[in-house]
C-alpha positions in Angstrom: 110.2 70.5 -26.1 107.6 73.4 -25.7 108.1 75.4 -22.7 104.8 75.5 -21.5 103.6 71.6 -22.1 102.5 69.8 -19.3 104.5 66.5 -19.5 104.0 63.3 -17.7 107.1 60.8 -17.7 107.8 57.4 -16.0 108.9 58.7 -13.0 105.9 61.2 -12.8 103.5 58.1 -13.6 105.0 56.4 -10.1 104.4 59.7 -8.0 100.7 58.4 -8.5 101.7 55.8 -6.0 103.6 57.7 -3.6 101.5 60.5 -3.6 98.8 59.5 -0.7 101.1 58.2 2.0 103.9 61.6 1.9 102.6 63.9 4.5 104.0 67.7 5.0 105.7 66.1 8.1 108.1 64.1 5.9 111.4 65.6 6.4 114.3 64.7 3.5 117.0 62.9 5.0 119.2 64.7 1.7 118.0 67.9 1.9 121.0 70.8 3.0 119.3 73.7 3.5 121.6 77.2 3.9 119.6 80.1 4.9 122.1 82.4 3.7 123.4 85.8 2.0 124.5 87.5 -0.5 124.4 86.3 -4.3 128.1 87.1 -4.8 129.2 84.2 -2.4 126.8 81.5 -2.3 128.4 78.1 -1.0 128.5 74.8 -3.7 127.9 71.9 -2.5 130.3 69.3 -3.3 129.6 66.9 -6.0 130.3 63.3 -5.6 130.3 62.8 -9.3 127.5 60.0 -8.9 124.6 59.8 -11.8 122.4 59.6 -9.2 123.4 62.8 -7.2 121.5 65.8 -8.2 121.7 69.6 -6.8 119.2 71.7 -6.5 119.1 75.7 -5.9 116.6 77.1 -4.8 115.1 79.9 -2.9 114.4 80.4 1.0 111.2 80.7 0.6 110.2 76.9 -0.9 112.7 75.4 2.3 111.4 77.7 5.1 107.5 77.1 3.9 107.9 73.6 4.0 107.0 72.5 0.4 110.4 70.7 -0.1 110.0 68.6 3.4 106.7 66.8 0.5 108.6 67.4 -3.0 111.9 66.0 -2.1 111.1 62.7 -0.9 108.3 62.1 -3.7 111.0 62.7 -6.3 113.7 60.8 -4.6 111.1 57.7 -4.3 109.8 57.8 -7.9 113.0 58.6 -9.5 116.1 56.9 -7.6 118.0 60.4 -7.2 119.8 61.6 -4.4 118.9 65.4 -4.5 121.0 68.1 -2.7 119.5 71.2 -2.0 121.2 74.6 -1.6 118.2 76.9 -0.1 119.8 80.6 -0.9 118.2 83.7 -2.4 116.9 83.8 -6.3 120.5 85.8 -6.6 122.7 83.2 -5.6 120.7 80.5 -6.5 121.2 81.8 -10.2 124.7 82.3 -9.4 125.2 79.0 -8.6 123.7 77.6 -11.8 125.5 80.4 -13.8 128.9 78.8 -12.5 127.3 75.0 -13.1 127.6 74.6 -9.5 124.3 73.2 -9.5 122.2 71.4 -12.3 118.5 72.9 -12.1 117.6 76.2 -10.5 114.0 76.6 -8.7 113.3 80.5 -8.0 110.9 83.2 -8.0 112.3 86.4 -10.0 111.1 87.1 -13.8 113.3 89.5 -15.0 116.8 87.6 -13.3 115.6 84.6 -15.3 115.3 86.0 -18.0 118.5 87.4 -18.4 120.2 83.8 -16.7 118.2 82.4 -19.9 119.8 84.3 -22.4 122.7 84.3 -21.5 122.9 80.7 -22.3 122.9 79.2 -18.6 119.6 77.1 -19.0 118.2 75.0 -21.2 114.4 76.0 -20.6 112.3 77.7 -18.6 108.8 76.3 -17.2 106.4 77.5 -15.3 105.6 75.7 -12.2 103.5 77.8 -9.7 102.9 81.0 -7.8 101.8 82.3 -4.7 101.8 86.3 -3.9 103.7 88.6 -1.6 102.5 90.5 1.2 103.2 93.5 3.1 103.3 92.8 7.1 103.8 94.5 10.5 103.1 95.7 14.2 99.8 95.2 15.2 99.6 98.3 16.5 100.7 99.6 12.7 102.4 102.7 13.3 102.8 103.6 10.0 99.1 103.5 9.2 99.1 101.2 6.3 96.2 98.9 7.0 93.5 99.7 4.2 95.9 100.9 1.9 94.8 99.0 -1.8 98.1 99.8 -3.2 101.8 98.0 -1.9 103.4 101.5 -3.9 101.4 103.8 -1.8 101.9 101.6 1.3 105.5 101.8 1.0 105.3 105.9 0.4 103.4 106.1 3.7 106.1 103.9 5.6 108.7 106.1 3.9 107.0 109.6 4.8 106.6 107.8 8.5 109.9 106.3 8.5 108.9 103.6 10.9 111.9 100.4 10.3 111.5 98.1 7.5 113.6 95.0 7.3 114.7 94.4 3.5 115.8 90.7 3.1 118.9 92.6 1.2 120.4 89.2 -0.4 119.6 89.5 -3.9 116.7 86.7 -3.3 113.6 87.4 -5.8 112.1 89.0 -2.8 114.4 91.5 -2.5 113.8 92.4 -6.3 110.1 92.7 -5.7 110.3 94.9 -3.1 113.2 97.1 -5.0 110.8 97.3 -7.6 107.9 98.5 -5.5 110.4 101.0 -4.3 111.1 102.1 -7.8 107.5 102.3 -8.8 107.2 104.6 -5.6 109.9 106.6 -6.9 111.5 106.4 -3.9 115.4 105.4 -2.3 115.3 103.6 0.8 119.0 102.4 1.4 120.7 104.3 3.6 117.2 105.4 5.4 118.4 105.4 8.9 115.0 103.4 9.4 115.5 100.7 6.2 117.7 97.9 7.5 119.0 95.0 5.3 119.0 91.4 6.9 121.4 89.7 4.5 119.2 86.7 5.7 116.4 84.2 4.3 112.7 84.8 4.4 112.2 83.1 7.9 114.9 85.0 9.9 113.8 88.0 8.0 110.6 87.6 9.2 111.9 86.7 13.0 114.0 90.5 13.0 111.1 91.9 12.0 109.4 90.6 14.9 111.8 91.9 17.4 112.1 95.0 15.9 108.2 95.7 16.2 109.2 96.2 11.9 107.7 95.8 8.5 108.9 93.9 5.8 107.8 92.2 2.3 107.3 88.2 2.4 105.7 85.9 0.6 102.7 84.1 2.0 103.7 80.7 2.0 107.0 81.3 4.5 104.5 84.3 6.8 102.1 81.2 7.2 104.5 78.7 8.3 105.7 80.7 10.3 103.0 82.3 11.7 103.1 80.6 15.3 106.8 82.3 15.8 106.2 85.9 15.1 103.1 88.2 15.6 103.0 90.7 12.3 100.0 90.4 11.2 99.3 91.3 7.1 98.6 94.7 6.3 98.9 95.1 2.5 97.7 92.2 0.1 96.0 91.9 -3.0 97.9 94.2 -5.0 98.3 92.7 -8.6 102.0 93.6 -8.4 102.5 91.8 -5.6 102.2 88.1 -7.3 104.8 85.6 -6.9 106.0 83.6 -9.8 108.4 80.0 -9.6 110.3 78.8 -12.5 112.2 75.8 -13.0 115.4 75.6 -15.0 117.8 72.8 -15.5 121.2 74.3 -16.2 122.5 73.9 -19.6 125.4 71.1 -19.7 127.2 72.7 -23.1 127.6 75.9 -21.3 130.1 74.1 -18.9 132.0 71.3 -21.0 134.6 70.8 -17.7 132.2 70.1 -15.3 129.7 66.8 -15.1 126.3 68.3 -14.9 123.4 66.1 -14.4 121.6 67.0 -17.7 119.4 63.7 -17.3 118.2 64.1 -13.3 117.8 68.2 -14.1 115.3 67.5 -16.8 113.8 64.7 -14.7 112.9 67.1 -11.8 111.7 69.6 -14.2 109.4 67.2 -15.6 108.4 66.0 -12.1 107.4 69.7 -11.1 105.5 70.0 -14.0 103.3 66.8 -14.0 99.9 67.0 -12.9 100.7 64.5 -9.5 102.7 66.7 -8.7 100.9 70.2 -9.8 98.1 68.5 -7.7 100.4 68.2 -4.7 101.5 71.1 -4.9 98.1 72.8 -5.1 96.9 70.6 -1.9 100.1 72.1 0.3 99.6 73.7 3.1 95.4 73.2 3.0 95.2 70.4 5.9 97.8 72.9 8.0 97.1 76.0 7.4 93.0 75.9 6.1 94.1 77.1 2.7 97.0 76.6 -0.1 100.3 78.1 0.0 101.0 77.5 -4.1 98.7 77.8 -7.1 100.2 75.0 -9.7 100.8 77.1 -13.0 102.3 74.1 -15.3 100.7 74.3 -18.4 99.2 78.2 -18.3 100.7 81.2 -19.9 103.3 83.8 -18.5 101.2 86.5 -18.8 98.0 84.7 -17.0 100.1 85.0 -13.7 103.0 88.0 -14.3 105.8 85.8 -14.8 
């Protein structure tokens, strides 16, 4: 099965149907969604051993935005499965595959994958879609970052004015963006008396920024939906380092011969997120809200033609 192919199965054929009548105001009546910590204890969610029963982990950052309030219920209709969702960062969300505590991983961080892949956890990797990180804080920007091209010399000038910036500090592929801008800016915020770690998800993030007068990385998608809670406007975007990448990955059944993983419904979602109904729903998100898309759909491009 190559990687990169887009594929269209039966249960992507009837998305076709039940694409025009889901609206982003559709909320999944099986949908748990835990806005939670650290990668070292993420919770599993029960399985009721059902063929039909399906768990999903994902990132934050695809609950809080709102895109699985339209994915969930179009899979559900055109496929029959139940899907439970456990919304944690990239970290635990791999952990949780790595441990088979879940049968297909959705998540945004490159390298982690990469390294989840090898060491035998998945069965393949596609690419689904991207949107891009951004750099936001006080309107009155006390740091002085607004016009700054680069999110590395952003981040030296927030250092060198030590004004607070909230890290999401959970391990989510957010967090390893930002450590990585950090890196490139040769520079080691923890234990900065004015870097804080939330231990939290993109949207609460977001929301102690806001009452700290703070800055702090997000991604688009989860600043825009939550725009109408918080005022920190963008000050840093752009920056080709600052892309966002999703990959989806069913978790592979022979590396947990004890445990009944849903081989069949992992590979059915992955082909759903990949087929164009879908990749076109997914492109549309967020446009009729927001005047503009939250995701570019990436199914059938290269890596390397978006960073991932």
């Amino acid at each position: 099965m190559a990687q990169n192919a887009l594929r269209v199965t039966a249960a992507a054929a009837l998305i076709l149907v039940g694409v025009a009548a889901c609206a982003p105001s559709v909320q999944p009546a099986d949908t748990r969604s835990q806005a939670t910590g650290l990668a070292s204890a993420p919770t599993a969610v029960p399985r009721s051993g059902s063929d039909q029963e399906l768990i999903l982990a994902t990132t934050t950052s695809t609950q809080d935005s709102g895109l699985l309030d339209v994915l969930v219920p179009l899979f559900q209709q055109s496929t029959g499965y139940q899907l439970k969702t456990v919304s944690v960062g990239t970290g635990a969300a791999l952990a949780l595959g790595g441990r088979g505590e879940a049968d297909v991983v959705l998540v945004h961080a490159p390298e982690s994958e990469k390294q989840w892949m090898a060491q035998g956890n998945g069965v393949e990797r596609l690419l689904v879609m991207h949107n891009d990180f951004i750099l936001v804080g006080p309107g009155d920007d006390p740091a002085k970052l607004k016009g700054t091209v680069s999110a590395v010399d952003a981040l030296k000038k927030l250092a060198s004015a030590q004004v607070t910036f909230i890290s999401r500090g959970d391990n989510s592929g957010t967090q390893q963006a930002e450590l990585a801008l950090w890196k490139q800016a040769q520079l080691e915020p923890k234990g900065q008396s004015w870097y804080v770690e939330s231990g939290t998800g993109m949207g609460q993030t977001l929301a102690i920024a806001d009452q700290k007068r703070a800055y702090t990385l997000a991604d688009r998608a989860t600043w825009l939906a939550w725009a109408d809670k918080i005022d920190l406007p963008i000050v840093v975007e752009g920056d080709k380092h600052l892309f966002n990448v999703y990959h989806v990955m069913p978790v592979n059944p022979a590396r947990f011969p004890n445990i009944k993983i849903n081989a069949a419904g992992a590979t059915a979602f992955a082909d759903f997120l990949v087929a164009p109904a879908t990749q076109e729903v997914i492109g549309n998100f967020g446009k009729s809200k927001y005047g503009q898309q939250l995701f570019v759909p990436d199914a059938g491009k290269q890596d390397a033609d978006v960073g991932g």
